[in-house]
N, C-alpha and C positions, 0 to 999 in steps of 0.2 A: 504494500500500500504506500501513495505518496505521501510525505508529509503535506500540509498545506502550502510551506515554502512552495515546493515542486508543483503544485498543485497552481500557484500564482503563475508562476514562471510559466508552464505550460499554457495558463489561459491567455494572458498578456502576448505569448509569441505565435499566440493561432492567428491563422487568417483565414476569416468567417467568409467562403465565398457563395454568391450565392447566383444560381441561372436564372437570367430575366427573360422575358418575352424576347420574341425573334429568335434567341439565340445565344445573344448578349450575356457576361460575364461580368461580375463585378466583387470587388473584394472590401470588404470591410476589417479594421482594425482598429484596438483600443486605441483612444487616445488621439485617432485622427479623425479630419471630416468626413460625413459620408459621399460616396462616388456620388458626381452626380446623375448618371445612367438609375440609380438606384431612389434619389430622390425625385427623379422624374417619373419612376413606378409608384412612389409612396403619392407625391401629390401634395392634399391636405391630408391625408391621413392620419399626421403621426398621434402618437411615437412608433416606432418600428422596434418592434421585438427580434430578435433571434433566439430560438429557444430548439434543445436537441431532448429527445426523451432516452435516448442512450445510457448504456453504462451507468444506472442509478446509484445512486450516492457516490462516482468513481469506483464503482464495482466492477470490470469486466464482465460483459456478457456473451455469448454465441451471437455471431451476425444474422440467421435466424431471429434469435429474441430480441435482439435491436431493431429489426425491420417491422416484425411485430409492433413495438413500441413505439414506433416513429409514425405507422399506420394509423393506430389508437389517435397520437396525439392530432396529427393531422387530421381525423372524421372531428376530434372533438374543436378546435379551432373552426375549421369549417363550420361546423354545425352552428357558431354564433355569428357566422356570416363573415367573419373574415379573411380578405385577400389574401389570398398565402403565395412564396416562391420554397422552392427547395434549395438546398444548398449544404454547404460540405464544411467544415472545421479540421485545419489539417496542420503541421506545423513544418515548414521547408524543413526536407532535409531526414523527415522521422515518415515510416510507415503507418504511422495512426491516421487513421480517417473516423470522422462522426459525421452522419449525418444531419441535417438540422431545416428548420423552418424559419422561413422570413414572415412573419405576421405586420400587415402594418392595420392601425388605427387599433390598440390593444393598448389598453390605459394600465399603469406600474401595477393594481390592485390585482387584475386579469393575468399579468403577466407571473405575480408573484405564486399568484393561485396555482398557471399552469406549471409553476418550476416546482413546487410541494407536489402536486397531486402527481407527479412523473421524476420525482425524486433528485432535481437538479439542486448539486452545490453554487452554480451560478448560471446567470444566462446574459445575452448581448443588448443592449439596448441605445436607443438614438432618439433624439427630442430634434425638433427642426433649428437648424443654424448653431444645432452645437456639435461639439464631439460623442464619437461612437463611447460608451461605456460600460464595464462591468459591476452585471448587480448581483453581489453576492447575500445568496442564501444560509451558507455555513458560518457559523459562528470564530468558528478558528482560523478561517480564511480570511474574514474581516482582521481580526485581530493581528493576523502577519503579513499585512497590507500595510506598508511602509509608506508609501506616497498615495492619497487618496485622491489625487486629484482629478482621475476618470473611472473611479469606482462608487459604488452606494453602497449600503448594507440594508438589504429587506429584512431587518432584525424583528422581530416581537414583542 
């Protein structure tokens, strides 16, 4: 298991990409603005979520049970009427792949609900004209977050 350090470290050095209409590719990272290709998709929409039902809690799963889970999360996002793209979490250089979903117009409440209900220690998020951000769900992850300047804490 990672510590939470490792756990930072990995989130901060992903690059959340995600497939737009036509074709088109776009990448989002902490701390920086969002593409504009991607805020052309949101619109007025926001905020834009990124959120993976993946490996709950940082658990490993079978690619199977991820797919499963990615399905689930996607009928349920859908089912409240939200826009969704698909898209990928990957870190250059490392064989890890997560799948993941772009939601936009999915308010921080929605967002935080879907990261419990699907077991995520944190997920991606973007408010318009600012930077992309991590909103963490785990407690010890907040806590070894040393520079908070593009992170939240969905604390209780």
């Amino acid at each position: 298991m990672q510590s939470a350090a490792q756990l930072l470290t990995a989130y901060l050095d992903t690059r959340y990409d995600v497939r737009l209409p036509g074709g088109r590719r776009a990448c989002l990272r902490i701390g920086e603005s969002v593409p504009e290709p991607v805020r052309e998709w949101v619109g007025r929409d926001w905020p834009l979520l990124c959120i993976s039902a993946c490996n709950p809690h940082s658990q490993r799963l079978s690619p199977t049970a991820n797919r499963i889970r990615t399905r689930q999360l996607l009928r349920v996002i859908q089912a409240d009427g939200h826009r969704t793209l698909h898209g990928v979490g990957h870190v250059p250089g490392q064989v890890w792949r997560e799948a993941s979903i772009f939601v936009a117009a999915v308010s921080t409440h929605q967002a935080d609900e879907l990261a419990r209900e699907f077991e995520q220690k944190a997920i991606v998020m973007a408010d318009e004209g600012k930077c992309v951000r991590l909103r963490l769900l785990a407690e010890p992850l907040w806590q070894a977050m040393a520079e908070k300047t593009f992170a939240d804490w969905a604390g209780q």
